[in-house]
MARBA-663768 format. One record per atom (N, C-alpha, C): x negated, y negated, z; residue number from 1; residue in three letters; atom name. Coordinates in pm, whole numbers, plus 32768, in hexadecimal, padded with zeros to 4 digits. Layout:
<torlos>
<c1 = X	c2 = Y	c3 = Z	seq = NUM	type = ala	atom = CA>
...
</torlos>
This chain:
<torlos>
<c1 = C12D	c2 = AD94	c3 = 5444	seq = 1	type = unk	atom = N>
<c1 = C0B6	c2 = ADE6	c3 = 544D	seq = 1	type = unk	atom = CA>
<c1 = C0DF	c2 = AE79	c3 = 5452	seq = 1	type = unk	atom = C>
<c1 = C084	c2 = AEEE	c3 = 5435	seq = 2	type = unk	atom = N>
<c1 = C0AB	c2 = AF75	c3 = 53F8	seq = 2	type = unk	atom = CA>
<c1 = C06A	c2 = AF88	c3 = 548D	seq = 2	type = unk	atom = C>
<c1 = C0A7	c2 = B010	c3 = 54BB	seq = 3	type = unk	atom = N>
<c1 = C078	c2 = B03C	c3 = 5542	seq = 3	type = unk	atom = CA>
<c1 = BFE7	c2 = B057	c3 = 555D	seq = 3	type = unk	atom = C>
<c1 = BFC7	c2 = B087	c3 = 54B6	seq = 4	type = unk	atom = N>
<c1 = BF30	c2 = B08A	c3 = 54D5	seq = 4	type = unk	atom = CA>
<c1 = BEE0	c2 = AFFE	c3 = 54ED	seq = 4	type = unk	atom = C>
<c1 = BF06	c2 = AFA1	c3 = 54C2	seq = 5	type = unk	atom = N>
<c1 = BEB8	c2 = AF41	c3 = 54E3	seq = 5	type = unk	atom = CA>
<c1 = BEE7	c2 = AEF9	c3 = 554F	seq = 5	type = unk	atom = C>
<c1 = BF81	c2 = AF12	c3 = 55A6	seq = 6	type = unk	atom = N>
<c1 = BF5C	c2 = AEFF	c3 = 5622	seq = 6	type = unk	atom = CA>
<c1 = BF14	c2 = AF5F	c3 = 5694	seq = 6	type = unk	atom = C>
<c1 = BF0F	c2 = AFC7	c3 = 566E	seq = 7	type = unk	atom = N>
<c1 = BEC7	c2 = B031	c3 = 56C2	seq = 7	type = unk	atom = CA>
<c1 = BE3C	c2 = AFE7	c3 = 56AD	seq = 7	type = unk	atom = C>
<c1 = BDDE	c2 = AFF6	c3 = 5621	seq = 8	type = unk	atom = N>
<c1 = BD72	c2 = AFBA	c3 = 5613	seq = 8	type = unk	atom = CA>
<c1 = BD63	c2 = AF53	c3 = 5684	seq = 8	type = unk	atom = C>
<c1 = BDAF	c2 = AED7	c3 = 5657	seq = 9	type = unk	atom = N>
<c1 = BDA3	c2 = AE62	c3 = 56CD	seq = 9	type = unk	atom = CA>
<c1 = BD8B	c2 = AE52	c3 = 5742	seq = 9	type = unk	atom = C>
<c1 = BDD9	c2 = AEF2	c3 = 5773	seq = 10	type = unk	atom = N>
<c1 = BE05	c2 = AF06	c3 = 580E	seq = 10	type = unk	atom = CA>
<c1 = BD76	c2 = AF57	c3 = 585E	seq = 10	type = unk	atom = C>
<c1 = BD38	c2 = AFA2	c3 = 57E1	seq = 11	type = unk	atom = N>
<c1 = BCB7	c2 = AFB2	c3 = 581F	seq = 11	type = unk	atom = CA>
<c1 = BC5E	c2 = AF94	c3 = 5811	seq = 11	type = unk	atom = C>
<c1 = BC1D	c2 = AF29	c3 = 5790	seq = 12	type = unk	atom = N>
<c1 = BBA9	c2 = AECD	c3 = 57B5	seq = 12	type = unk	atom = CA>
<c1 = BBCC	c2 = AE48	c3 = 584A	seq = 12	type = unk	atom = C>
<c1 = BC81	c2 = AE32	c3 = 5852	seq = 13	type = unk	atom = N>
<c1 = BC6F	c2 = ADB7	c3 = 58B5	seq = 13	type = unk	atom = CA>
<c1 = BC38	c2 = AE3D	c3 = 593B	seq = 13	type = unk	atom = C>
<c1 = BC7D	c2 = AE83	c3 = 5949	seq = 14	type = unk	atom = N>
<c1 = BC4F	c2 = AEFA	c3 = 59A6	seq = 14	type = unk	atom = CA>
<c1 = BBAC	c2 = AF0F	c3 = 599B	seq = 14	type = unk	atom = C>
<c1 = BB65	c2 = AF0F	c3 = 5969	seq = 15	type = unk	atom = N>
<c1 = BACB	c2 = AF10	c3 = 5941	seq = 15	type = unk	atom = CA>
<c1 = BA9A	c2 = AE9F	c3 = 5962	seq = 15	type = unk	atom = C>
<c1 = BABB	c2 = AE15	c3 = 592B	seq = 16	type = unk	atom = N>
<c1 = BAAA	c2 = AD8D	c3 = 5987	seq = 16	type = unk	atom = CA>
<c1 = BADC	c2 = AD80	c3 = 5A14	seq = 16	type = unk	atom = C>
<c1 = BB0B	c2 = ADB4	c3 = 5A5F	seq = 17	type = unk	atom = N>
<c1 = BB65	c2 = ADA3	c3 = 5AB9	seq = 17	type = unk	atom = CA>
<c1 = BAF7	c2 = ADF2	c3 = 5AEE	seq = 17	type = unk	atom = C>
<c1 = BAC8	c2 = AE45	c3 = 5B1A	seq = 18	type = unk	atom = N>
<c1 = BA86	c2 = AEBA	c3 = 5B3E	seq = 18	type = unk	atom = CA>
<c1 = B9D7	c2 = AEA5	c3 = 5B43	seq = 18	type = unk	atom = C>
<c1 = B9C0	c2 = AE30	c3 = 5AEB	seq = 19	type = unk	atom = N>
<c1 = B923	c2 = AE30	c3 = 5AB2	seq = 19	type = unk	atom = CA>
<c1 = B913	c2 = AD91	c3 = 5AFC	seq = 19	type = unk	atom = C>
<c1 = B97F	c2 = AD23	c3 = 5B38	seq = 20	type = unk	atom = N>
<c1 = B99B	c2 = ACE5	c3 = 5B89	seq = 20	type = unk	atom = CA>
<c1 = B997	c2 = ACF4	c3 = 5C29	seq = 20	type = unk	atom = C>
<c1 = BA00	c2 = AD3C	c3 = 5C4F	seq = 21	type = unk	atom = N>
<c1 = BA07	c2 = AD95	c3 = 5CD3	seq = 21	type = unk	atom = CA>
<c1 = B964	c2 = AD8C	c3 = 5CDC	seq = 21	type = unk	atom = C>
<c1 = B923	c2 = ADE9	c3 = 5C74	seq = 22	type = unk	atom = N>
<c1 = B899	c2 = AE34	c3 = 5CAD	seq = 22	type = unk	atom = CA>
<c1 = B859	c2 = ADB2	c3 = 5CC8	seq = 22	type = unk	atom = C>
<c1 = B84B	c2 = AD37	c3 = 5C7A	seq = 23	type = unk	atom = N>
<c1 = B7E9	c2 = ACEA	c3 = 5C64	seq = 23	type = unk	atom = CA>
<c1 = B811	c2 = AC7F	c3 = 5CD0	seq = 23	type = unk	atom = C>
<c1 = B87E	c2 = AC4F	c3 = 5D50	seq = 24	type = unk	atom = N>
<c1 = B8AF	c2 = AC3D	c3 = 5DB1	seq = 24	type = unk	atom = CA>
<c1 = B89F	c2 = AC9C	c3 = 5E36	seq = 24	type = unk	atom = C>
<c1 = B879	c2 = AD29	c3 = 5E17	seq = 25	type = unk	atom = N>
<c1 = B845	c2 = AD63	c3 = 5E7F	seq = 25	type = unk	atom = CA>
<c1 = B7CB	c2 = AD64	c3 = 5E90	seq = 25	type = unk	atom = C>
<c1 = B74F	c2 = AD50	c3 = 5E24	seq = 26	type = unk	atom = N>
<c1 = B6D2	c2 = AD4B	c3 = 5E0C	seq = 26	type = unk	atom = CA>
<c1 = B6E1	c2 = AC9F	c3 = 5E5D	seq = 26	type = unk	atom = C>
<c1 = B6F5	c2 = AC37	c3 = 5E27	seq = 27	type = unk	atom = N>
<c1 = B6FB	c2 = ABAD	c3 = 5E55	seq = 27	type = unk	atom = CA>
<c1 = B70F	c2 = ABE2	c3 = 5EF7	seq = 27	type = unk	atom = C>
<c1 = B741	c2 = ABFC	c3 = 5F3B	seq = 28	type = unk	atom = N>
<c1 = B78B	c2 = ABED	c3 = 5FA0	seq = 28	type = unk	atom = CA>
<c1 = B710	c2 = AC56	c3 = 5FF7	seq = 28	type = unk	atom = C>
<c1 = B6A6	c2 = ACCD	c3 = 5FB8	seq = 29	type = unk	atom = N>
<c1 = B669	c2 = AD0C	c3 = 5FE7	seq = 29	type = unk	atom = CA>
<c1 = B604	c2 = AC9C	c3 = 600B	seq = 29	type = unk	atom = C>
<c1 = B5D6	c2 = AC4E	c3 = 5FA2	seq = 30	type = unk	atom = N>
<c1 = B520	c2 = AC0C	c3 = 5F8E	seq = 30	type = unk	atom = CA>
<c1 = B560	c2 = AB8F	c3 = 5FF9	seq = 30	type = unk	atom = C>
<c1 = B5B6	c2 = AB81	c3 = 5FD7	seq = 31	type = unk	atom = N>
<c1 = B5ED	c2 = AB11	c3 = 6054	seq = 31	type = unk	atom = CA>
<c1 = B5BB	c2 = AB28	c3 = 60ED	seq = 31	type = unk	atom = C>
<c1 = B611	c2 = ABB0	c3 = 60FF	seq = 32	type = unk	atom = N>
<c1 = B5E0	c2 = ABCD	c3 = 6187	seq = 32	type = unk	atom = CA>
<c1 = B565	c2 = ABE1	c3 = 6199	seq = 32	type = unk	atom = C>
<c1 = B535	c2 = AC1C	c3 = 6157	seq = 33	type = unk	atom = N>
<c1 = B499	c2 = AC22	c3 = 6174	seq = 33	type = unk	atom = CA>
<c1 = B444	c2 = ABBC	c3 = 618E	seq = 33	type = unk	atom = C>
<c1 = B486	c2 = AB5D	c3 = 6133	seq = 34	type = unk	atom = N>
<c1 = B422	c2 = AADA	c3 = 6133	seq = 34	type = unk	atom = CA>
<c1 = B42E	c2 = AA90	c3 = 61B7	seq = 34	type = unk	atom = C>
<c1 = B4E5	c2 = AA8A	c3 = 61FB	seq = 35	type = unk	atom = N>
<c1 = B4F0	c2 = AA6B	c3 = 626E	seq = 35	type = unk	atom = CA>
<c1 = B470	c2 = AA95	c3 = 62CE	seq = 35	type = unk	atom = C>
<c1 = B49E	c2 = AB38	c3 = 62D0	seq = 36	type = unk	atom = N>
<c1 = B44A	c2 = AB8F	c3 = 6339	seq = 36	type = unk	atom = CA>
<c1 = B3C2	c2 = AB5F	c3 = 632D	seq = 36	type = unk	atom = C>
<c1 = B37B	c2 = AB2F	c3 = 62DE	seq = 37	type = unk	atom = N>
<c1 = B2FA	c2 = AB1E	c3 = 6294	seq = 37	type = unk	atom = CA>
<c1 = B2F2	c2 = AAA5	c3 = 6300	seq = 37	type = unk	atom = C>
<c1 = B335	c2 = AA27	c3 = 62D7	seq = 38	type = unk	atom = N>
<c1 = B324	c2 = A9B5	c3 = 62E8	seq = 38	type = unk	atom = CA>
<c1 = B335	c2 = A9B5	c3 = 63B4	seq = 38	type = unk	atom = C>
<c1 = B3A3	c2 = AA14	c3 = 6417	seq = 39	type = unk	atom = N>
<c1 = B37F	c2 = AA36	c3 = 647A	seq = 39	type = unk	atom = CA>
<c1 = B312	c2 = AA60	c3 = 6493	seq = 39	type = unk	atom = C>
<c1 = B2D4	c2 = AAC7	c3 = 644E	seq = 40	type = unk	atom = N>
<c1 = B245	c2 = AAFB	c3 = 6498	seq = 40	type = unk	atom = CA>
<c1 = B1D3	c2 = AAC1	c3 = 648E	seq = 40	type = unk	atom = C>
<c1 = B1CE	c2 = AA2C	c3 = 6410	seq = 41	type = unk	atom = N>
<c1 = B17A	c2 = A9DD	c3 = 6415	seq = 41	type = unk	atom = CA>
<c1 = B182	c2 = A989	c3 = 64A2	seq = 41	type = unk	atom = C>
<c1 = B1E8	c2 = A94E	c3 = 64B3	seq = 42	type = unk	atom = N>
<c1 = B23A	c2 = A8EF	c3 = 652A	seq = 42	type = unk	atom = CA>
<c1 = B1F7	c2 = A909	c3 = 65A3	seq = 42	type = unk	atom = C>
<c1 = B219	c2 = A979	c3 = 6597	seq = 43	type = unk	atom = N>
<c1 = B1EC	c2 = A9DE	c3 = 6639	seq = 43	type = unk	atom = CA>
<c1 = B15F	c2 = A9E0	c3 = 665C	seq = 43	type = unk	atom = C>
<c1 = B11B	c2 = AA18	c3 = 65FA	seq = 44	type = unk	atom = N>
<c1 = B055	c2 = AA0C	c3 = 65DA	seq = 44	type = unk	atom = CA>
<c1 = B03D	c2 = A9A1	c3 = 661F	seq = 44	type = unk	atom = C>
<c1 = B060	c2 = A92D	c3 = 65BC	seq = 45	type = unk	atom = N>
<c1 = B049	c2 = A880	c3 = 65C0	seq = 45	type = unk	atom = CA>
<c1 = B066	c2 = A840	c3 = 6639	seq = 45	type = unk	atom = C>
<c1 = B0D9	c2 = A877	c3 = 6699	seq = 46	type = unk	atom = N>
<c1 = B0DC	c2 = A82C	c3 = 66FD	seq = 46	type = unk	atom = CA>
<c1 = B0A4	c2 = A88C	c3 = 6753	seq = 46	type = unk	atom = C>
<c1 = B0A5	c2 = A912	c3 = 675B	seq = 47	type = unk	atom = N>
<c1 = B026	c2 = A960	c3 = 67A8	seq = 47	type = unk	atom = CA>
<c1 = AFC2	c2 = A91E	c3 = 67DC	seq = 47	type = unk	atom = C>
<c1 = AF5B	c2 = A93F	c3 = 6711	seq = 48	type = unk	atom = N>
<c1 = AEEC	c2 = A8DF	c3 = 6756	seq = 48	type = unk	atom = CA>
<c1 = AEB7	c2 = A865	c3 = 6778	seq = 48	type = unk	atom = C>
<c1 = AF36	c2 = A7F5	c3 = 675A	seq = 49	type = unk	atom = N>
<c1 = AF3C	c2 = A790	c3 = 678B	seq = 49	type = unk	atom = CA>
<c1 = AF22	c2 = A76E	c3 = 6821	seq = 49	type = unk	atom = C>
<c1 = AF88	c2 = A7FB	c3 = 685F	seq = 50	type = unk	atom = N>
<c1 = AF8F	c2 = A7ED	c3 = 68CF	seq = 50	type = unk	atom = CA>
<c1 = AF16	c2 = A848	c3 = 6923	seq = 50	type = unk	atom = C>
<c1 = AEDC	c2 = A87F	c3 = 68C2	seq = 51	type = unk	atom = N>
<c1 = AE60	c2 = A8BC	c3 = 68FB	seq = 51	type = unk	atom = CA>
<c1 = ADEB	c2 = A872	c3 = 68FB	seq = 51	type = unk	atom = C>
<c1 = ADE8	c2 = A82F	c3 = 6899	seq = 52	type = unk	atom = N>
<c1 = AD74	c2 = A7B6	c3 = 68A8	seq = 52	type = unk	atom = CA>
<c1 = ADA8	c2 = A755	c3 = 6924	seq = 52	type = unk	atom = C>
<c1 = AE17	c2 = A740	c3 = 692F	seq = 53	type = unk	atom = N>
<c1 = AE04	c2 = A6DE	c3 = 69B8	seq = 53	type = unk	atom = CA>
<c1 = ADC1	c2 = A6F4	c3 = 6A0B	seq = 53	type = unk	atom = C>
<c1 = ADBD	c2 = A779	c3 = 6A1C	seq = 54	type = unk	atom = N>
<c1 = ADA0	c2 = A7C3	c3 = 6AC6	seq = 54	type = unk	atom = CA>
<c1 = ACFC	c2 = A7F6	c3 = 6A88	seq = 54	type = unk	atom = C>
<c1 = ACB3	c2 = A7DB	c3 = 6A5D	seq = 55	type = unk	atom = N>
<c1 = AC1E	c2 = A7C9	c3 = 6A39	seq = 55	type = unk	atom = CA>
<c1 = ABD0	c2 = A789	c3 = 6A9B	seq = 55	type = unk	atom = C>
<c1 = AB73	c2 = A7D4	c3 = 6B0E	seq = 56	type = unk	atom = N>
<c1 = AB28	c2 = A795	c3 = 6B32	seq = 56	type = unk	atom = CA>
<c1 = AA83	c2 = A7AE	c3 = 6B4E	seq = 56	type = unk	atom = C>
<c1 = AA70	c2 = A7FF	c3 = 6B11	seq = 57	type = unk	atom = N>
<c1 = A9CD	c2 = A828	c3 = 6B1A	seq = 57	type = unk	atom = CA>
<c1 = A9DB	c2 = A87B	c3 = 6A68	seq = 57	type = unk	atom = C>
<c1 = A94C	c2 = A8A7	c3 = 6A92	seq = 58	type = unk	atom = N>
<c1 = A915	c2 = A8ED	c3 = 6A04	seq = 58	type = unk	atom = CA>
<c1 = A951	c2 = A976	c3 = 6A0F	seq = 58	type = unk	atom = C>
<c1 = A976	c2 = A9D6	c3 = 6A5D	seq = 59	type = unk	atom = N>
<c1 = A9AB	c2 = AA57	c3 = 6A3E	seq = 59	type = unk	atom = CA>
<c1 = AA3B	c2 = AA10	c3 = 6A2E	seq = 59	type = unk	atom = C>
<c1 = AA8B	c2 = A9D5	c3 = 6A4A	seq = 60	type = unk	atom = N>
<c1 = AAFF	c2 = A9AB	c3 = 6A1C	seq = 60	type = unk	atom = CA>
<c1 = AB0D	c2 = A98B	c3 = 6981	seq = 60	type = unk	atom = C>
<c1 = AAD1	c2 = A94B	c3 = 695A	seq = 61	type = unk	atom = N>
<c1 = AA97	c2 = A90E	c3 = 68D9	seq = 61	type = unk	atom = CA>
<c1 = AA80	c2 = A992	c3 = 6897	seq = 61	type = unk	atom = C>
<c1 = AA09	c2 = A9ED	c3 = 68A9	seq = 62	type = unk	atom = N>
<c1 = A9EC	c2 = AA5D	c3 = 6879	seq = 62	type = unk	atom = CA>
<c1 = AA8D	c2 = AAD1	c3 = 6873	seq = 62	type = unk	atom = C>
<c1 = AABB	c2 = AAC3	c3 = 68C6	seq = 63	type = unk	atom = N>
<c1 = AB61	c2 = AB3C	c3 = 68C2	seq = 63	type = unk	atom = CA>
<c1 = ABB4	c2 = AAC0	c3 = 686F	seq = 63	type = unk	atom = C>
<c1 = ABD2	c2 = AA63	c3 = 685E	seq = 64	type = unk	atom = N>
<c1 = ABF0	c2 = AA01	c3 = 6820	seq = 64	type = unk	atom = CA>
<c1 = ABF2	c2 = AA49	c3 = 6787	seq = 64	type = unk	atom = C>
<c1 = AB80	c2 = AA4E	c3 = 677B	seq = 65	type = unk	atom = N>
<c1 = AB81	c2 = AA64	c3 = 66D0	seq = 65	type = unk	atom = CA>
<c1 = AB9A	c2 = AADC	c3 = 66C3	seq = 65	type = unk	atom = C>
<c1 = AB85	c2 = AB45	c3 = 670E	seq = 66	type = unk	atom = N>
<c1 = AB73	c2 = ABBA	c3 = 6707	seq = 66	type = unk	atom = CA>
<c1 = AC2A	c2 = ABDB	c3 = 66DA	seq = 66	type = unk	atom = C>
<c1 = AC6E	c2 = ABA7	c3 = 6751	seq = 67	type = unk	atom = N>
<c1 = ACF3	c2 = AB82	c3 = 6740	seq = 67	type = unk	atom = CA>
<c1 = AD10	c2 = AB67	c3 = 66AF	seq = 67	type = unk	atom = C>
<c1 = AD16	c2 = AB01	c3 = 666B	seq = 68	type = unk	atom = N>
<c1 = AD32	c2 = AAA4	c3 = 662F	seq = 68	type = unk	atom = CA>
<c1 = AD1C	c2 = AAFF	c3 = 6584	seq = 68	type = unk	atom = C>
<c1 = AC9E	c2 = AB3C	c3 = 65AC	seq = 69	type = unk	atom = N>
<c1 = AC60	c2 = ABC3	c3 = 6537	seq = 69	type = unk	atom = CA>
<c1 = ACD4	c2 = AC34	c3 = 6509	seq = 69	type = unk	atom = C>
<c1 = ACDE	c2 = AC4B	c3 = 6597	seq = 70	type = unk	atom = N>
<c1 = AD7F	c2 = ACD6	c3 = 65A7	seq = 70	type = unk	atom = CA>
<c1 = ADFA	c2 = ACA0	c3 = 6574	seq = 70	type = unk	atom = C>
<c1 = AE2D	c2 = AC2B	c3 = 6588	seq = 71	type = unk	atom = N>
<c1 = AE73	c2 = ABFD	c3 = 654E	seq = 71	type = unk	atom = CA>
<c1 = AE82	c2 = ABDA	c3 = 64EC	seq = 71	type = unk	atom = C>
<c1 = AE24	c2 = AB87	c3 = 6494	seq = 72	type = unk	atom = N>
<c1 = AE0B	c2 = AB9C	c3 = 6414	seq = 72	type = unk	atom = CA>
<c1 = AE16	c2 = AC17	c3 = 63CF	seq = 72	type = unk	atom = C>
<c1 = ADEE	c2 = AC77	c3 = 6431	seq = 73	type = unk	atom = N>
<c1 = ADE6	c2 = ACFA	c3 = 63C9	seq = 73	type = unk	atom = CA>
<c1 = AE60	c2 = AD45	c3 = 63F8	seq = 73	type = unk	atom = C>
<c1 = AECA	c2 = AD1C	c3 = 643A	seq = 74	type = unk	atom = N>
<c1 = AF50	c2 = AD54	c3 = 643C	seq = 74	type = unk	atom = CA>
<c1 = AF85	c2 = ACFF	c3 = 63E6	seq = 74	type = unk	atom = C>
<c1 = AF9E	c2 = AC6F	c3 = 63D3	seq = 75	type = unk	atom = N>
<c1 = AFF1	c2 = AC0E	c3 = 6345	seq = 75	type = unk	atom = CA>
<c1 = AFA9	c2 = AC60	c3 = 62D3	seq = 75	type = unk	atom = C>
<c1 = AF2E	c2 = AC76	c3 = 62A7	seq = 76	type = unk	atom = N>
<c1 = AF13	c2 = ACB4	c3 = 6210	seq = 76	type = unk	atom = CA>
<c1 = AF32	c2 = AD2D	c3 = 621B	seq = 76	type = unk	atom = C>
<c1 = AF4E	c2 = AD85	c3 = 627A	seq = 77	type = unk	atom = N>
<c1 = AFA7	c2 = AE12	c3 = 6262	seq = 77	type = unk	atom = CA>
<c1 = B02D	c2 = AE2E	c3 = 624B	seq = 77	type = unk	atom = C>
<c1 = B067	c2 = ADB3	c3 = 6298	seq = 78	type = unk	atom = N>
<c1 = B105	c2 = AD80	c3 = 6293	seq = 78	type = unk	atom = CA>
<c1 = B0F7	c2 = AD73	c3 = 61F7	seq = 78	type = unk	atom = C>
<c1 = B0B0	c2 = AD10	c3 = 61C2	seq = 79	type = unk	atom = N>
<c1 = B0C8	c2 = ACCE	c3 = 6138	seq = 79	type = unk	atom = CA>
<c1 = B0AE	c2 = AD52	c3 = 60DB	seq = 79	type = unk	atom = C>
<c1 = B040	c2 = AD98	c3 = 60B7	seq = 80	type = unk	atom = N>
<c1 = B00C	c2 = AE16	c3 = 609C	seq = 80	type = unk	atom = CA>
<c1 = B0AD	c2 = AE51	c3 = 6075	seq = 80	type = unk	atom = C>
<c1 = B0FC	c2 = AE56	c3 = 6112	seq = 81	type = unk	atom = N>
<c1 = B159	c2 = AEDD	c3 = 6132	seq = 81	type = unk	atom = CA>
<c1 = B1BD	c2 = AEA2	c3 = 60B6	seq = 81	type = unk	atom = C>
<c1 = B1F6	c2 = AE22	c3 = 60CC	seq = 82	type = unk	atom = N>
<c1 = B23C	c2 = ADD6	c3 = 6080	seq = 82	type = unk	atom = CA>
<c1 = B222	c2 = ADE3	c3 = 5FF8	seq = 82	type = unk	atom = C>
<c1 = B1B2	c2 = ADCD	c3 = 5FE3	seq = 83	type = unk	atom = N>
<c1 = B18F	c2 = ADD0	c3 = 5F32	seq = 83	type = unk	atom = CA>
<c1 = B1B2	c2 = AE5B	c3 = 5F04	seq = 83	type = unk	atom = C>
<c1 = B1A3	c2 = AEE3	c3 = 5F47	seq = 84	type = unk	atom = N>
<c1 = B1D0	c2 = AF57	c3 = 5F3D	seq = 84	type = unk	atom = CA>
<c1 = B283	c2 = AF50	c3 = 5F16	seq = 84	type = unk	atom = C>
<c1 = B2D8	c2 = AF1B	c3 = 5F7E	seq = 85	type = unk	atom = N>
<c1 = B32C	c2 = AF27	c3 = 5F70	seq = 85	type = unk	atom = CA>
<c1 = B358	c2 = AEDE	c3 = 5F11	seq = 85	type = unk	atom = C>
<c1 = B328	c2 = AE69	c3 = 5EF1	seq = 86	type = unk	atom = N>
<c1 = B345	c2 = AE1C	c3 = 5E85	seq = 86	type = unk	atom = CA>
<c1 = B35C	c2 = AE84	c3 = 5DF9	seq = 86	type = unk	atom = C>
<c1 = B2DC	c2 = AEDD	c3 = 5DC9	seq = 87	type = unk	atom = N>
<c1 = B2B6	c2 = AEFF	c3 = 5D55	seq = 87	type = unk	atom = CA>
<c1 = B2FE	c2 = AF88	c3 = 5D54	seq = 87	type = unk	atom = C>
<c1 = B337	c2 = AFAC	c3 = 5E05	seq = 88	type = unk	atom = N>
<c1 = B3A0	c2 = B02B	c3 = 5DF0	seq = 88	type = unk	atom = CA>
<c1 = B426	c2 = B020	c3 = 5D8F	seq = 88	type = unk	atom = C>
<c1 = B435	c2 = AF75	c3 = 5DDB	seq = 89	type = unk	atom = N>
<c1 = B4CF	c2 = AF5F	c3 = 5DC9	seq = 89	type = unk	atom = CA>
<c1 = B4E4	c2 = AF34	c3 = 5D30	seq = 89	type = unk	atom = C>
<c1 = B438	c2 = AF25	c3 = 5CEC	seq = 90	type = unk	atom = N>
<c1 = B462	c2 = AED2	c3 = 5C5E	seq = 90	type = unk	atom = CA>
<c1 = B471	c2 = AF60	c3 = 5C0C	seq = 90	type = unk	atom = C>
<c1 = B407	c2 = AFEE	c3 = 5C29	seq = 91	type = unk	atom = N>
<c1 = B42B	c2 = B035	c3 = 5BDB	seq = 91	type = unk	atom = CA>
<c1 = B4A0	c2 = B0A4	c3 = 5BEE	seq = 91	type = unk	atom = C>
<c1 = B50B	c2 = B070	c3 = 5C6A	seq = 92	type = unk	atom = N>
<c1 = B596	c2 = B0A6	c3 = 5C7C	seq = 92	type = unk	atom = CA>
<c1 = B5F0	c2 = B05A	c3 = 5C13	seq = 92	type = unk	atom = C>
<c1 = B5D9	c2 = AFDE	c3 = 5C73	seq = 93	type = unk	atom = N>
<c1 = B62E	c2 = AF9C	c3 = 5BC9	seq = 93	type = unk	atom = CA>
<c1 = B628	c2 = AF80	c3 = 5B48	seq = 93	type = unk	atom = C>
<c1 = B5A0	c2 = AF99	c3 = 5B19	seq = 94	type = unk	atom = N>
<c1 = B55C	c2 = AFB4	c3 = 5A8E	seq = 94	type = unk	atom = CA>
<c1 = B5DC	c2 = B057	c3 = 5A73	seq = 94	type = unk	atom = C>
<c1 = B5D9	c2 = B0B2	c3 = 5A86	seq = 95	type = unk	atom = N>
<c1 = B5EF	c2 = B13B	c3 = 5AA3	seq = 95	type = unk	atom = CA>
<c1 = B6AC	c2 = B115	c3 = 5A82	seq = 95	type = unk	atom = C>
<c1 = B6DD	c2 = B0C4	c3 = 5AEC	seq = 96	type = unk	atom = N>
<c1 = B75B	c2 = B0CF	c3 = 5AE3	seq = 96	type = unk	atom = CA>
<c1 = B770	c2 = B07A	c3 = 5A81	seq = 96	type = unk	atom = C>
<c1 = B729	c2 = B02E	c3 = 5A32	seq = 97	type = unk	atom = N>
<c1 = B77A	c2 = AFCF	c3 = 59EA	seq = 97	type = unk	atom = CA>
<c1 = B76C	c2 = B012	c3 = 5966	seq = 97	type = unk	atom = C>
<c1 = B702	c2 = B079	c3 = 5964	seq = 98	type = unk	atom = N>
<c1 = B70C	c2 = B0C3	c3 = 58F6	seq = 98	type = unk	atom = CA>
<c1 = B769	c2 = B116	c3 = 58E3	seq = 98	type = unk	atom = C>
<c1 = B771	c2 = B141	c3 = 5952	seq = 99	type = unk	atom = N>
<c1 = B81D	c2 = B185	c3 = 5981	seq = 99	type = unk	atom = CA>
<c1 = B880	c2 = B13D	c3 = 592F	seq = 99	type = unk	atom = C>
<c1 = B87D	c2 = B0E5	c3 = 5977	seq = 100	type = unk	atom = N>
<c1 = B939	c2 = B0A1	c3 = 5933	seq = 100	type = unk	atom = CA>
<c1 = B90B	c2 = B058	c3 = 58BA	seq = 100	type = unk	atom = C>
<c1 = B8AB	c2 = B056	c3 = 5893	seq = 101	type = unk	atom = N>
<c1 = B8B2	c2 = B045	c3 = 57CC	seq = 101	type = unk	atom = CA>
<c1 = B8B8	c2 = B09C	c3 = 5788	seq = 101	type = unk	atom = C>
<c1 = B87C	c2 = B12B	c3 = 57BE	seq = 102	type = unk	atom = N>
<c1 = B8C5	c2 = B1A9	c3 = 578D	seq = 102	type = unk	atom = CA>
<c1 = B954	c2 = B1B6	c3 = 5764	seq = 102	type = unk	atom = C>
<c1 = B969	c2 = B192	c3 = 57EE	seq = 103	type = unk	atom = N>
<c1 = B9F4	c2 = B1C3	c3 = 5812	seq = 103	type = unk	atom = CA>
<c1 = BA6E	c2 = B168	c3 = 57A2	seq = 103	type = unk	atom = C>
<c1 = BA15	c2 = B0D1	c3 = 57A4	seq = 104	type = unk	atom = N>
<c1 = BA5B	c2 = B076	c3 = 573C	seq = 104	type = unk	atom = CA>
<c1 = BA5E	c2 = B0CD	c3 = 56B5	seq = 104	type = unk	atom = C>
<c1 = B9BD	c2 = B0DC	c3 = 5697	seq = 105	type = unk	atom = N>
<c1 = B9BE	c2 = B0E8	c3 = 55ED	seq = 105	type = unk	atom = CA>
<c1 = BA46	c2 = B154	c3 = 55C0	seq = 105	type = unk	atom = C>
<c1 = BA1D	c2 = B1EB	c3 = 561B	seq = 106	type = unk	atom = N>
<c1 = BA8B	c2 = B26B	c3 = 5620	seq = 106	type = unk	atom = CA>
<c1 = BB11	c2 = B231	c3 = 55F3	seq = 106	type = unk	atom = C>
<c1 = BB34	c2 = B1CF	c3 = 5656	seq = 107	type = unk	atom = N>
<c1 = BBB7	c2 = B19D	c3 = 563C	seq = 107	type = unk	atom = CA>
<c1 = BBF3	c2 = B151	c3 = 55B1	seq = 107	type = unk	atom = C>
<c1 = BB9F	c2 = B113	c3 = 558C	seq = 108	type = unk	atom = N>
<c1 = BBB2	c2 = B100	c3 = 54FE	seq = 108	type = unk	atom = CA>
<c1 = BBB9	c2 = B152	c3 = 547B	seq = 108	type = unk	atom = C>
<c1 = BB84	c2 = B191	c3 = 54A7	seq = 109	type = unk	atom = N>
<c1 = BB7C	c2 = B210	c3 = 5440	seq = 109	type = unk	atom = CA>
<c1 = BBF3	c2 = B278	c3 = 5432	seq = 109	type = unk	atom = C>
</torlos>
């Protein structure tokens, strides 16, 4: 092989190598989240599990839901916050991967 076409070689595997990395740090982001996600459901669920036990008249019942309302509307802000970060992280790596196909095509040339 002529140096140029191991140089070539050396920076598209460098461009795969790089467009990998990213797509293992993205995996490894939605991961955690989903963990964190799947805790703050956990937590809610046995909350008001454990808040319905202790139910014994109608204003209990009435803060019951009232409860149960707030919480709901902290999981759809969590999720909300998430979908944000989701659509941050797709148009970072949209951004960088245009990056290193740049950076590929240049190199061929």
């Amino acid at each position: 092989m002529s140096n140029k076409s191991v140089e070539l070689n050396e920076n598209l595997m460098a461009s795969f190598k790089a467009m990998n990395e990213l797509a293992i740090a993205n995996a490894e982001k939605l991961m955690a989240m989903n963990l964190e996600q799947i805790r703050k459901q956990s937590d809610v669920t046995v909350a008001a599990m454990r808040s319905a036990m202790e139910l014994k008249d109608a204003d209990d019942v009435k803060n019951y839901v009232t409860d149960q309302t707030n919480a709901a509307k902290d999981v759809l802000e969590g999720l909300v916050a998430d979908a944000q970060a989701i659509g941050k992280m797709n148009e970072e790596t949209s951004a960088e991967i245009a990056r290193l196909m740049k950076e590929s095509a240049e190199s061929v040339r």
